[in-house]
GUMARLUM-174668 format. One record per atom (N, C-alpha, C): residue in one letter; x, y, z. Coordinates in steps of 0.02 Angstrom, whole numbers, padded with zeros to 5 digits, always signed. Layout:
BEGIN
AXYZ;...
END
This chain:
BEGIN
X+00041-00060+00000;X+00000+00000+00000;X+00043+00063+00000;X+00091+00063+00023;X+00156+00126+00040;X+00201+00133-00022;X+00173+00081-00076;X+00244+00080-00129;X+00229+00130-00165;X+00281+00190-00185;X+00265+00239-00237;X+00245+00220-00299;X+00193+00286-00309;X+00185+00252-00390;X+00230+00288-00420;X+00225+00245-00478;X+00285+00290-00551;X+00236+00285-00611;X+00234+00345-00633;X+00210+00359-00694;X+00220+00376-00743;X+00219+00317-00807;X+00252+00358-00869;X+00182+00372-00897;X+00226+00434-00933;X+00188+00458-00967;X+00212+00478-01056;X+00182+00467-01091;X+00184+00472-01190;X+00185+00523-01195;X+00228+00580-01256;X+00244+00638-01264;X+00160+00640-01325;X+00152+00578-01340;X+00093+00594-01381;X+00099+00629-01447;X+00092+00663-01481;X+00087+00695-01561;X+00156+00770-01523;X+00213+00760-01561;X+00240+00816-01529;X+00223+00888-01578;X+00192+00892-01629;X+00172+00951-01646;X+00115+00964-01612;X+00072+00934-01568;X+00006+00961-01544;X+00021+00990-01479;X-00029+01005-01453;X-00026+01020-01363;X+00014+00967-01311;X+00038+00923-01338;X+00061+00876-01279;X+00103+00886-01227;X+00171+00910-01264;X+00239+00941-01209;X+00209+01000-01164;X+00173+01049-01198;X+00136+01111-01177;X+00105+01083-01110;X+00046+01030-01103;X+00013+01018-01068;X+00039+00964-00996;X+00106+00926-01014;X+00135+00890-00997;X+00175+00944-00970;X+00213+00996-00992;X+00259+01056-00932;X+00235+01082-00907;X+00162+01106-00900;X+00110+01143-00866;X+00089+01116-00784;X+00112+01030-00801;X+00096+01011-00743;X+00149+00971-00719;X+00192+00972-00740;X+00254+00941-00712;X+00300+00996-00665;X+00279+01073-00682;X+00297+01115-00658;X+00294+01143-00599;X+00244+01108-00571;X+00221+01102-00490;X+00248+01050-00474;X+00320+01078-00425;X+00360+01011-00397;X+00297+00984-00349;X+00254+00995-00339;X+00170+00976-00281;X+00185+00904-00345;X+00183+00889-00379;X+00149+00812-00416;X+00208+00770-00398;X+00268+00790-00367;X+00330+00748-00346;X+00311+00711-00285;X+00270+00745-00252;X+00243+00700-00171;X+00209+00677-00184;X+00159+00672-00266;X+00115+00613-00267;X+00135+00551-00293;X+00195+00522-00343;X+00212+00496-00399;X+00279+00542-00420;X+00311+00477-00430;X+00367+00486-00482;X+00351+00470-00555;X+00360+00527-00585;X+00341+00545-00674;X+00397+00517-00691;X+00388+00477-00755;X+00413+00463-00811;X+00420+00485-00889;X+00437+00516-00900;X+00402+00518-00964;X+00446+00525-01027;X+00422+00477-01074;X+00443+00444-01150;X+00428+00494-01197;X+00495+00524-01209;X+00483+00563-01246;X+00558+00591-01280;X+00587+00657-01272;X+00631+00693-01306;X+00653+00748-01268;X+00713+00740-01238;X+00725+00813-01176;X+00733+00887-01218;X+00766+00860-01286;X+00759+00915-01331;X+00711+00954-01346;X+00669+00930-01351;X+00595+00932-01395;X+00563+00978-01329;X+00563+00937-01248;X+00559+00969-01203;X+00571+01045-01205;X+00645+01025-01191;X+00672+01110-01192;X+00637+01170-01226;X+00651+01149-01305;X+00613+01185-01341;X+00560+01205-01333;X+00515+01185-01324;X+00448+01168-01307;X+00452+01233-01236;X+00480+01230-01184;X+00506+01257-01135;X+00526+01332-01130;X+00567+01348-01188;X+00584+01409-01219;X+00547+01457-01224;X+00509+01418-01299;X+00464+01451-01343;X+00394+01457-01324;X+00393+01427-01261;X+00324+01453-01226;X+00337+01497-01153;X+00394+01518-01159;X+00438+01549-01102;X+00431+01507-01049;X+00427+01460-01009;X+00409+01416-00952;X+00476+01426-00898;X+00452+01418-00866;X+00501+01428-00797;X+00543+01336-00796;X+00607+01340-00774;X+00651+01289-00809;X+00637+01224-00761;X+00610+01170-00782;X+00586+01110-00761;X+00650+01073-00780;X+00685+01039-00739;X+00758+01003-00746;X+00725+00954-00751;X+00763+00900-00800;X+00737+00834-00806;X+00805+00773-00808;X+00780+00729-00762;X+00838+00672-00745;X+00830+00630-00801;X+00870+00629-00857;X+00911+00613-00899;X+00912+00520-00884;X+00879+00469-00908;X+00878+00388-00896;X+00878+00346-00950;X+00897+00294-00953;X+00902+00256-01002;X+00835+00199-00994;X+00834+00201-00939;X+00788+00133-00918;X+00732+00178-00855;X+00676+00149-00852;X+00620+00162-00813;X+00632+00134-00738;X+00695+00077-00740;X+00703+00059-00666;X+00763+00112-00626;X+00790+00162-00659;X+00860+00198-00645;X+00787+00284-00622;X+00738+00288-00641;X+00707+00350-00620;X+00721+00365-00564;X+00708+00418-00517;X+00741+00447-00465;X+00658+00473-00445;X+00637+00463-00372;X+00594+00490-00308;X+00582+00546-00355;X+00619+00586-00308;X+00628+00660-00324;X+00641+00698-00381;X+00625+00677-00425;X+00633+00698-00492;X+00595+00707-00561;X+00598+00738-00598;X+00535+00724-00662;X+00591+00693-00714;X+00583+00627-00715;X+00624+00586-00752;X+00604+00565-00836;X+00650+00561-00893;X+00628+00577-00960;X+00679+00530-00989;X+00639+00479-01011;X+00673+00420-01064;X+00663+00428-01138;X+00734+00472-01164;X+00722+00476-01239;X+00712+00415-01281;X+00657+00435-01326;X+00651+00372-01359;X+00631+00397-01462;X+00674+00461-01456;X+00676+00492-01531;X+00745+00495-01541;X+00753+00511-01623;X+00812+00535-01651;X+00830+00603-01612;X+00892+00613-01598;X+00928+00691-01564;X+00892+00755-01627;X+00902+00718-01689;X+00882+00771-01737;X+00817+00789-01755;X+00784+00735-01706;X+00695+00768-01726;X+00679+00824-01683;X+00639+00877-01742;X+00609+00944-01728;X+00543+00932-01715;X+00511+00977-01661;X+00442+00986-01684;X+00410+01030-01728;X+00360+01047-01735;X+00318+01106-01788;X+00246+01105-01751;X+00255+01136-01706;X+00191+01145-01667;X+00147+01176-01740;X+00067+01131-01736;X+00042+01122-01781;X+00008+01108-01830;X+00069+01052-01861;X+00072+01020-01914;X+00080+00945-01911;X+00021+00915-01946;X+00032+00818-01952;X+00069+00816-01991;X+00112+00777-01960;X+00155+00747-02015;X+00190+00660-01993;X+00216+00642-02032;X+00225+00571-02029;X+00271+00567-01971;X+00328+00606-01965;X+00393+00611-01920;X+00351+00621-01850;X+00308+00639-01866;X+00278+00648-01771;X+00227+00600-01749;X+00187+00556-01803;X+00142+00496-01802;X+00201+00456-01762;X+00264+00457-01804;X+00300+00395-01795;X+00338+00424-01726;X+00359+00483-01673;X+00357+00476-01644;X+00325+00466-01593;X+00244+00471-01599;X+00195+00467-01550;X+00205+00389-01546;X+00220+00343-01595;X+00212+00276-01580;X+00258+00258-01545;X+00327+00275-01544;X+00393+00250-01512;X+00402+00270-01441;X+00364+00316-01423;X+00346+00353-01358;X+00291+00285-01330;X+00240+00292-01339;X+00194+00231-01333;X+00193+00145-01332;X+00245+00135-01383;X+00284+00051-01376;X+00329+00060-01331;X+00361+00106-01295;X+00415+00087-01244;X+00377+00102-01196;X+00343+00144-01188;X+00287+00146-01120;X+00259+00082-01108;X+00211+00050-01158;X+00164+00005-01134;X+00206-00056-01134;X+00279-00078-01158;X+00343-00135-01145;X+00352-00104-01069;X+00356-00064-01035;X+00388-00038-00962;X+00291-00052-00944;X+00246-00038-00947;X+00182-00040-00903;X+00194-00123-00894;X+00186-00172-00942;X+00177-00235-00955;X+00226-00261-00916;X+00280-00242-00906;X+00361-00279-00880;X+00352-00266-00783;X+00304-00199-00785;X+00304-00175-00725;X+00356-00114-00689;X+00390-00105-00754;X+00426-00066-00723;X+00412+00005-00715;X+00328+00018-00742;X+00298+00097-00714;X+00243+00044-00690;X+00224+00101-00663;X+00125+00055-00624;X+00073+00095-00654;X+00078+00141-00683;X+00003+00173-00733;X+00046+00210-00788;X+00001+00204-00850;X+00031+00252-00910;X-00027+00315-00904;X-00018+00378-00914;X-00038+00428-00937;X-00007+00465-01025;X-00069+00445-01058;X-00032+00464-01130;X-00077+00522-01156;X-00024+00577-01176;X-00033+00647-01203;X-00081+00616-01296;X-00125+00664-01301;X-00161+00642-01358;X-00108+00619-01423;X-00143+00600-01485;X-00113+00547-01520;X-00164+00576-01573;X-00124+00599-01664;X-00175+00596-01726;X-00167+00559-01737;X-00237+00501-01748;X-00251+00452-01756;X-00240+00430-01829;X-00214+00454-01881;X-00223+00457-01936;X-00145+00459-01949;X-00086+00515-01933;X-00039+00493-01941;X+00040+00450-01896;X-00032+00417-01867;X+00005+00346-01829;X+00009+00302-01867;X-00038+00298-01897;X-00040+00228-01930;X+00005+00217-01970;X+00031+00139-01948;X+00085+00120-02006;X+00062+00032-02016;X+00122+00008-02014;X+00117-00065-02036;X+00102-00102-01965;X+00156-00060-01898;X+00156-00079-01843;X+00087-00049-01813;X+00060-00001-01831;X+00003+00019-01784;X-00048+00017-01837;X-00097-00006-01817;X-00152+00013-01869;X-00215-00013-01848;X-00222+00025-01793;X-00289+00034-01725;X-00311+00106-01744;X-00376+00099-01732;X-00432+00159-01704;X-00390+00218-01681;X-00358+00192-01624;X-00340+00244-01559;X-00314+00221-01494;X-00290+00234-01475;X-00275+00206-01392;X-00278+00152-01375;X-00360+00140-01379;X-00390+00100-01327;X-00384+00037-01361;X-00386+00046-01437;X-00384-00020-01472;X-00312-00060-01475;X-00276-00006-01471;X-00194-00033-01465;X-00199-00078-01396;X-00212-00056-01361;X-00196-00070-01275;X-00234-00130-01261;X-00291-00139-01286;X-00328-00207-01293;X-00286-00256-01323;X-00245-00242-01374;X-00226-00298-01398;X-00150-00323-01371;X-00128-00265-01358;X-00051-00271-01307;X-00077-00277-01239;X-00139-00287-01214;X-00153-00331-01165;X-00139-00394-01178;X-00124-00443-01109;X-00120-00522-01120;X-00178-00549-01111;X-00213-00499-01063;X-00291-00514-01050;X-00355-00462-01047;X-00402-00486-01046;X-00473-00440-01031;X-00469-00402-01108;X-00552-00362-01090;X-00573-00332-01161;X-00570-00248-01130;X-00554-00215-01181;X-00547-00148-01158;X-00595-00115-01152;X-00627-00057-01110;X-00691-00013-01098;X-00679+00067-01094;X-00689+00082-01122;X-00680+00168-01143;X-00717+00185-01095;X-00695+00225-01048;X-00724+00275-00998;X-00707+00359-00985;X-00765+00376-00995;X-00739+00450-00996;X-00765+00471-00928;X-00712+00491-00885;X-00765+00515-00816;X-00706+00592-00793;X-00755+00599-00744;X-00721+00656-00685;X-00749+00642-00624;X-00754+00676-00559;X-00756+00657-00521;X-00832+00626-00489;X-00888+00684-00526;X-00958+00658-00522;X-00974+00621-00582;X-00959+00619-00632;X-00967+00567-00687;X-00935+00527-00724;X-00978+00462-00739;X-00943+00395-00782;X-00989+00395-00837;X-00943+00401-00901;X-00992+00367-00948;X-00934+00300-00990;X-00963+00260-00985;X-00920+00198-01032;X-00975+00204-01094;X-00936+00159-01164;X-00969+00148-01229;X-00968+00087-01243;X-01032+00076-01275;X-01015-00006-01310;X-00993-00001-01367;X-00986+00038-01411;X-00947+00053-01461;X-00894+00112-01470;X-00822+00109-01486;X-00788+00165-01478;X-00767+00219-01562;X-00720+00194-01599;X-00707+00230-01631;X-00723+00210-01702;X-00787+00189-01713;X-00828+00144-01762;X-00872+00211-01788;X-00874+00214-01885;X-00931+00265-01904;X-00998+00223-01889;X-01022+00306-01908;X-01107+00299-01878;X-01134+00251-01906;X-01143+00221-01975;X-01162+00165-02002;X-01120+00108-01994;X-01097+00076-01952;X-01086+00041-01940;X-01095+00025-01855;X-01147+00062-01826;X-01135+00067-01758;X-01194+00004-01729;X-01257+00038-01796;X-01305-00043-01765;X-01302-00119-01762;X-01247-00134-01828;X-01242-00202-01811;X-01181-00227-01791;X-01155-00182-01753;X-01092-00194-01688;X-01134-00192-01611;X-01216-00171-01610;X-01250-00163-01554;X-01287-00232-01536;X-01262-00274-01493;X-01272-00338-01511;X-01295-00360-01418;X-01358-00395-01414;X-01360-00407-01314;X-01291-00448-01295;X-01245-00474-01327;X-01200-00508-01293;X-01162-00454-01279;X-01129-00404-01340;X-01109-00349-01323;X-01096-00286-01279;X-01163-00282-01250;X-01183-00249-01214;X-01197-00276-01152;X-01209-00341-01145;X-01195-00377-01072;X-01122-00371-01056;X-01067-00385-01113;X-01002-00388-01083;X-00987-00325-01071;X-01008-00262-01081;X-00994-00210-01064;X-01010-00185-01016;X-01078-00209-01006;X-01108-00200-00943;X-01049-00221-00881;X-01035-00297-00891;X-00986-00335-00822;X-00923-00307-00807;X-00898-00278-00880;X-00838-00253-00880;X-00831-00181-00835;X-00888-00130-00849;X-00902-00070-00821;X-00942-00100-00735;X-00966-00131-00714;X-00977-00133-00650;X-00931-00151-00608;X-00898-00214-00647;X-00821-00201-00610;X-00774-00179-00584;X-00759-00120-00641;X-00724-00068-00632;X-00756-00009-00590;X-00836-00005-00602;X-00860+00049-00522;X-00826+00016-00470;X-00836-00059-00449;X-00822-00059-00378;X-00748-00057-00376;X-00717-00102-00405;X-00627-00105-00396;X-00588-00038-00403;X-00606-00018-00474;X-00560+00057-00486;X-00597+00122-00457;X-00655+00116-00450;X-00681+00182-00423;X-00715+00165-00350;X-00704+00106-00333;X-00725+00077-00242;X-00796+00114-00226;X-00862+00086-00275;X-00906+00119-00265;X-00954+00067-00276;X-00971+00045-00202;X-01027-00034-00185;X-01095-00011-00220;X-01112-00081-00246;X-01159-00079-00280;X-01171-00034-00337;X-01137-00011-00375;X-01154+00031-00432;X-01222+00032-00460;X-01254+00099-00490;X-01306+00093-00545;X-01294+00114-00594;X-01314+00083-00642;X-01295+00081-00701;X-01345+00116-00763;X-01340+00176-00794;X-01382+00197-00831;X-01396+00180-00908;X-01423+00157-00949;X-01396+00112-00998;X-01435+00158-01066;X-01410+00196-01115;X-01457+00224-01160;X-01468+00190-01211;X-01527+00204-01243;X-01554+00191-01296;X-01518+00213-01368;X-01532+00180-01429;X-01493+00190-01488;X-01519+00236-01538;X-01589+00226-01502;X-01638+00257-01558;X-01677+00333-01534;X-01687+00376-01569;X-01717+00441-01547;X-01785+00395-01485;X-01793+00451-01441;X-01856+00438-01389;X-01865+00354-01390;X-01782+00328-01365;X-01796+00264-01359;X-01828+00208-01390;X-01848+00233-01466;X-01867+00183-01517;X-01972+00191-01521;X-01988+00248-01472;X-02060+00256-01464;X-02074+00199-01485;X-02066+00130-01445;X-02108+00059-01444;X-02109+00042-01517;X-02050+00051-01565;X-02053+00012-01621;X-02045+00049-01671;X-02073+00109-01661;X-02089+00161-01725;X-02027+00186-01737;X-01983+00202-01721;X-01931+00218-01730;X-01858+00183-01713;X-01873+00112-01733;X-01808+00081-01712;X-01824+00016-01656;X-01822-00051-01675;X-01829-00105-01650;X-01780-00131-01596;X-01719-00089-01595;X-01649-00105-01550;X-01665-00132-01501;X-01703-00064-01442;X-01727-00053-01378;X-01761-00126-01366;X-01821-00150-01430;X-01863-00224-01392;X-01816-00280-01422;X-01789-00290-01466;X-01748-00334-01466;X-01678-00351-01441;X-01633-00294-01427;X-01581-00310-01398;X-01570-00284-01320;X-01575-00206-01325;X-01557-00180-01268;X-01579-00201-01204;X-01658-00207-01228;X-01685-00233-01146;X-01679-00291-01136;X-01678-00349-01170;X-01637-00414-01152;X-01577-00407-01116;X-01540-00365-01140;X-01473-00368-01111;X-01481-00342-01051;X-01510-00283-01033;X-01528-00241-00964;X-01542-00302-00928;X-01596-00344-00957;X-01629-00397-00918;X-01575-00436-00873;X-01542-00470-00957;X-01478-00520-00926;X-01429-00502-00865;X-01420-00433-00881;X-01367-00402-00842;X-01391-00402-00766;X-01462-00407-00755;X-01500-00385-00696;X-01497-00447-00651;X-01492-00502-00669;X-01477-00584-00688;X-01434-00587-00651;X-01364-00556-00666;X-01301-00574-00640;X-01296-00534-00593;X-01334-00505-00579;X-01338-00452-00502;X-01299-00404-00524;X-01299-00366-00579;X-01283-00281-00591;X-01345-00252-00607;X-01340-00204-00570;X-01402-00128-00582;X-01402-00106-00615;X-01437-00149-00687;X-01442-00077-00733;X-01510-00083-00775;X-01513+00009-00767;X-01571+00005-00782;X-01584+00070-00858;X-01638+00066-00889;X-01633+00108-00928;X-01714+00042-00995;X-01686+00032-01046;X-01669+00122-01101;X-01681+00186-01065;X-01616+00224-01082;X-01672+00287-01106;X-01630+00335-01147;X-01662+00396-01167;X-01652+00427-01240;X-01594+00470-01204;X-01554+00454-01234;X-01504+00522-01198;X-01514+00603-01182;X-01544+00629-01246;X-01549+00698-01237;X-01619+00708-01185;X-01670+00671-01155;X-01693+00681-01116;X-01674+00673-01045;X-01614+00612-01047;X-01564+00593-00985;X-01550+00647-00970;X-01513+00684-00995;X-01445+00733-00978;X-01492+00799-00979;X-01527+00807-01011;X-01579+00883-01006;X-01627+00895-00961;X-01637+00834-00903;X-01686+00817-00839;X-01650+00823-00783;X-01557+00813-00819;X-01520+00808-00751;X-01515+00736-00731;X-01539+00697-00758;X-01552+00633-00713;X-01482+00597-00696;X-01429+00613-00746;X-01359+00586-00714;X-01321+00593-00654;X-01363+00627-00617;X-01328+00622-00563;X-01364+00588-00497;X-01430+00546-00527;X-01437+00468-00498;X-01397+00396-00506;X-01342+00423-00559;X-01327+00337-00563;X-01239+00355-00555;X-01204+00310-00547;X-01123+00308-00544;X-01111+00291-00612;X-01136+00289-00650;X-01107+00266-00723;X-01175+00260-00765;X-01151+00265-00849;X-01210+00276-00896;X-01152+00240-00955;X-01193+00225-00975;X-01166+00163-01028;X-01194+00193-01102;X-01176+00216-01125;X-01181+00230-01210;X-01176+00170-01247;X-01233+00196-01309;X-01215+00154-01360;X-01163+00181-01400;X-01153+00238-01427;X-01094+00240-01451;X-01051+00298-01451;X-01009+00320-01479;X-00955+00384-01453;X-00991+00463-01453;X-01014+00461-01492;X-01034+00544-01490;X-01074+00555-01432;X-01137+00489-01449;X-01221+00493-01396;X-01174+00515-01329;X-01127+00474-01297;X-01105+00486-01221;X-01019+00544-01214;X-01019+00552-01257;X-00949+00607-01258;X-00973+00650-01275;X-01021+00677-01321;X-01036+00732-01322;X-01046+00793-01262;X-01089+00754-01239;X-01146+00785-01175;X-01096+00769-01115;X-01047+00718-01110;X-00984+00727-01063;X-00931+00794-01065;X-00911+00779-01108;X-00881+00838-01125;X-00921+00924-01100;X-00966+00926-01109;X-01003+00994-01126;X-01004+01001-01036;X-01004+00939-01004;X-01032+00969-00945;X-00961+00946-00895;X-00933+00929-00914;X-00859+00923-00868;X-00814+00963-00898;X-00813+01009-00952;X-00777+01057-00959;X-00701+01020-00946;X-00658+01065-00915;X-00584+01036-00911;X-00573+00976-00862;X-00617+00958-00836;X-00589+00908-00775;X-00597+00836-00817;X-00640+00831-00864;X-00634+00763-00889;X-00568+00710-00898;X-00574+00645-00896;X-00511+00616-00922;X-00543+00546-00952;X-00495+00506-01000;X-00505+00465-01020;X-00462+00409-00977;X-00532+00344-00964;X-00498+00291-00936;X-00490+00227-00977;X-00464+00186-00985;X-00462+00121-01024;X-00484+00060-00972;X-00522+00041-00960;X-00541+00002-00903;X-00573-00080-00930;X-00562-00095-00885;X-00567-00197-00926;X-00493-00218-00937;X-00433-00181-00921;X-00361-00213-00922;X-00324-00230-00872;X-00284-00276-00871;X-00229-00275-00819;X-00200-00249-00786;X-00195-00181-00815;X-00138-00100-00802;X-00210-00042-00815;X-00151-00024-00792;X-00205+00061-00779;X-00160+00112-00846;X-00213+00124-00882;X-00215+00198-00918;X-00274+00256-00932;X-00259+00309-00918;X-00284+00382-00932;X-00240+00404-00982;X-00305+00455-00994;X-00280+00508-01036;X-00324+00569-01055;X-00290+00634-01052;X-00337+00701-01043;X-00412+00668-01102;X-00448+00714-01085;X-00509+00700-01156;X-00522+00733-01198;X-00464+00787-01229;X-00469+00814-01267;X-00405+00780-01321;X-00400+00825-01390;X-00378+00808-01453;X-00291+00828-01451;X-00256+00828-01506;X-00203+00857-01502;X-00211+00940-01495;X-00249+00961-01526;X-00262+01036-01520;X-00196+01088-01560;X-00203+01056-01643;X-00150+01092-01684;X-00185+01172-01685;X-00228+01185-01684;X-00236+01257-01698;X-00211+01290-01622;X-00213+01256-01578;X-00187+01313-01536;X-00104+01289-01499;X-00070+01242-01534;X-00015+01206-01516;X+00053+01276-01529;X+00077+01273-01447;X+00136+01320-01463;X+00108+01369-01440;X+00075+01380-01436;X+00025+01475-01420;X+00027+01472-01342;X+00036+01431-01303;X+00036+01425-01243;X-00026+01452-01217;X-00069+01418-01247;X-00160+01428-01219;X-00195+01378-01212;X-00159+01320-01208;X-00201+01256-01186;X-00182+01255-01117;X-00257+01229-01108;X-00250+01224-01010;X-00233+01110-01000;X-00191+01134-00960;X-00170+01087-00934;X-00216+01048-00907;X-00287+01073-00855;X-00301+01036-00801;X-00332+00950-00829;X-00346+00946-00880;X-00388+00874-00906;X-00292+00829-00880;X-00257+00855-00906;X-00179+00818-00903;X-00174+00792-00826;X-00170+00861-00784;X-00167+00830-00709;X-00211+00796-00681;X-00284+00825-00716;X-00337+00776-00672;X-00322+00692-00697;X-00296+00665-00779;X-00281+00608-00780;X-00218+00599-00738;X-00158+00605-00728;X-00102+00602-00684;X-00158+00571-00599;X-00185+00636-00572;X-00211+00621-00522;X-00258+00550-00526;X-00288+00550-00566;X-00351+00483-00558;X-00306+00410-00594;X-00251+00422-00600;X-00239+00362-00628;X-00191+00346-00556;X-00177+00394-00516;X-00142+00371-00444;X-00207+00348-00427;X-00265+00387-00414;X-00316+00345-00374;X-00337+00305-00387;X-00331+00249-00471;X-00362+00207-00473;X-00304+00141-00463;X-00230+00166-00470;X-00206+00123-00433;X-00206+00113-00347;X-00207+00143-00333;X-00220+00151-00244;X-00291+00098-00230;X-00351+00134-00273;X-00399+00074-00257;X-00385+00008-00289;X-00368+00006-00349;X-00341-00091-00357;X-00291-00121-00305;X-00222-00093-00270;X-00204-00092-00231;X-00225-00105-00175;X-00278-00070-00141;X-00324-00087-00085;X-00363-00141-00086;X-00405-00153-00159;X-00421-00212-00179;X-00409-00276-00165;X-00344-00272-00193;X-00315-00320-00215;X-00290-00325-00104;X-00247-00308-00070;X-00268-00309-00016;X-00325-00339+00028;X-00361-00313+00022;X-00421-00360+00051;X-00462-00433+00001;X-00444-00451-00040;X-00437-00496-00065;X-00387-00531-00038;X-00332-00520-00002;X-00262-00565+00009;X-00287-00580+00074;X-00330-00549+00125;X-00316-00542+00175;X-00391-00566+00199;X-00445-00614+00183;X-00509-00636+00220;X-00522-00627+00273;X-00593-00639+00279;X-00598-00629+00360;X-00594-00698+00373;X-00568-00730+00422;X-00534-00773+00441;X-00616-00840+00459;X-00610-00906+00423;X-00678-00929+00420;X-00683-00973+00495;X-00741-00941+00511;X-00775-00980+00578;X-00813-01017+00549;X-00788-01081+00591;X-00856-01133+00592;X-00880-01157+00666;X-00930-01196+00650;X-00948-01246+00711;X-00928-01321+00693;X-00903-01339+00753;X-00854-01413+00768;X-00912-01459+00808;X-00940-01508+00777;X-00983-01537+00817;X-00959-01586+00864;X-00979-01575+00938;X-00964-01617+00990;X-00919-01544+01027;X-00895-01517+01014;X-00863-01473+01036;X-00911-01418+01079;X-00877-01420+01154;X-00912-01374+01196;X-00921-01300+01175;X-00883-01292+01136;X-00875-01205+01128;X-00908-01191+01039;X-00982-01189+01046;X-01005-01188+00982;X-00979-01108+00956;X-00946-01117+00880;X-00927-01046+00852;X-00965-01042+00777;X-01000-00989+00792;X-01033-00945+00731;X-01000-00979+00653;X-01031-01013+00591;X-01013-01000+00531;X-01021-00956+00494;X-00983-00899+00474;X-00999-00870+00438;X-00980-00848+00366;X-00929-00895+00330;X-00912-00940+00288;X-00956-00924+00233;X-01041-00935+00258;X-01078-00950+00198;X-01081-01014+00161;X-01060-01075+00169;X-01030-01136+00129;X-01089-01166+00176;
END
């Protein structure tokens, strides 16, 4: 429970907001008493970055390896050419391909153990892709460089969870990826993670509909009677709380989200949209259903305002912060799991009858 965490963190797209948002908060030696930072990236690129947004001088301990980081320090494992520039900005291939080399040595050090949570600075999804990467985004990479479990997109802050059953899939293709098995495993995967990563007994679960005003009983969309509420059903089965259809834009325009610990989307816009709009900067992105813990702010690279030194940091620290707290609660978890309450029985013939409470 006392072991520090270490956190690496991905320099992410270095022409966008990433270094910007990543020195903004590394700059408060205050995040040194929470976690020792890691971060995969380019001290050059740093610097620069440092300069040209005038920043007050953040020293960085210079490592080859993630096990040589230092307590006291904001520690930085180059993992670019000396001669790569940025261009706050501009996509281009030279910065796809460093967002990936930043990201494969992170998630080889998450997997090996030698950090305990990744925090990764945004990523254009478009010029990542190569032969070696050629995922959605994030979450799809990390699912598959998992050894286990299925990945769950969570976008939360401190009063809200929304997970998706579909993530970075177009709109026509969203209904026949909406499937009751689908959405049951999403369901187990997201109640899970309320109680373990967010230590919050008994969760409820808000579950929306696919179709405008919930499919008005047929007229507009069969989803709701053929899949969704089966699955609500099933899910109800295995002893998770969830309840719903319902139409989102009447959810969120009644207020009603702030009856349940989590709301389950059918797909990216329906539950990010209306997240976004109402968590403003504190949002963060969680990856949940994995082995390891990752966040990441919930916003984009942000080329139109990259370099201008007008992106706000706080989505960056609030992921830094919640990815310590969600190791702390697996940690605790995992703790009382090691540690039972010790099983009483009754011994028959024995004078001293003792309580079972076992359950067996």
């Amino acid at each position: 429970m006392s072991k520090r965490i270490k956190v690496g963190i991905t320099h992410g797209d270095i022409n966008g907001i990433g270094y910007e948002v990543i020195l903004k908060v590394l700059e408060d030696n205050r995040i040194l008493e929470l976690c020792t930072p890691v971060l995969y990236g380019s001290a050059k690129i740093a610097a620069n970055y440092r300069k040209a947004l005038d920043m007050p001088n953040i020293p960085f301990n210079q490592i080859e390896d993630a096990s040589e980081a230092k307590d006291d320090a904001n520690n930085i494992i180059n993992v670019v050419a000396e001669e790569l520039r940025a261009e706050p900005g501009i996509s281009s291939a030279d910065a796809g391909a460093a967002a990936f080399a930043s990201l494969e040595r992170a998630v080889a050090d998450l997997k090996s153990g030698l950090i305990d949570v990744l925090v990764t600075a945004p990523i254009n999804k478009a010029n990542i892709q190569s032969d070696t990467f050629t995922f959605p985004g994030h979450t799809e990479y990390l699912e598959a460089a998992a050894d286990s479990g299925r990945a769950l997109m969570i976008l939360c802050n401190d009063t809200l969870r929304v997970a998706l059953v579909t993530t970075h899939l177009p709109i026509s293709k969203v209904p026949q990826a909406i499937t009751k098995e689908e959405i049951v495993s999403k369901l187990e995967i997201f109640n899970k993670s309320l109680i373990r990563d967010f230590g919050i007994n008994a969760p409820r679960i808000a579950v929306f509909a696919l179709n405008p005003h919930a499919g008005d009983s047929g007229l507009l969309g069969t989803e709701e009677q053929e899949i969704i509420i089966p699955a609500i059903n099933e899910a109800r089965e295995r002893k998770i709380l969830a309840f719903g259809p319902y139409a989102a834009d009447g959810f969120f325009g009644a207020g009603r989200f702030v009856k349940f610990d989590g709301i389950l989307a059918m797909y990216h816009d329906q539950g990010l949209a209306p997240f976004k709009a109402l968590a403003t900067d504190t949002g963060i992105n969680f990856t949940a259903g994995l082995p390891f813990i990752r966040t990441s702010p919930d916003h984009g690279t942000g080329y139109d305002i990259a370099g201008r030194g007008e992106a706000s940091a706080e989505s960056m620290r609030a992921a830094i912060y919640s990815a310590i707290d969600i190791c702390r609660n697996r940690r605790a978890d995992d703790e009382a799991r090691r540690s039972p309450l010790r099983r009483l029985y009754h011994e028959k013939g024995s004078d001293n009858d003792v309580l079972d409470l076992s359950g067996e």
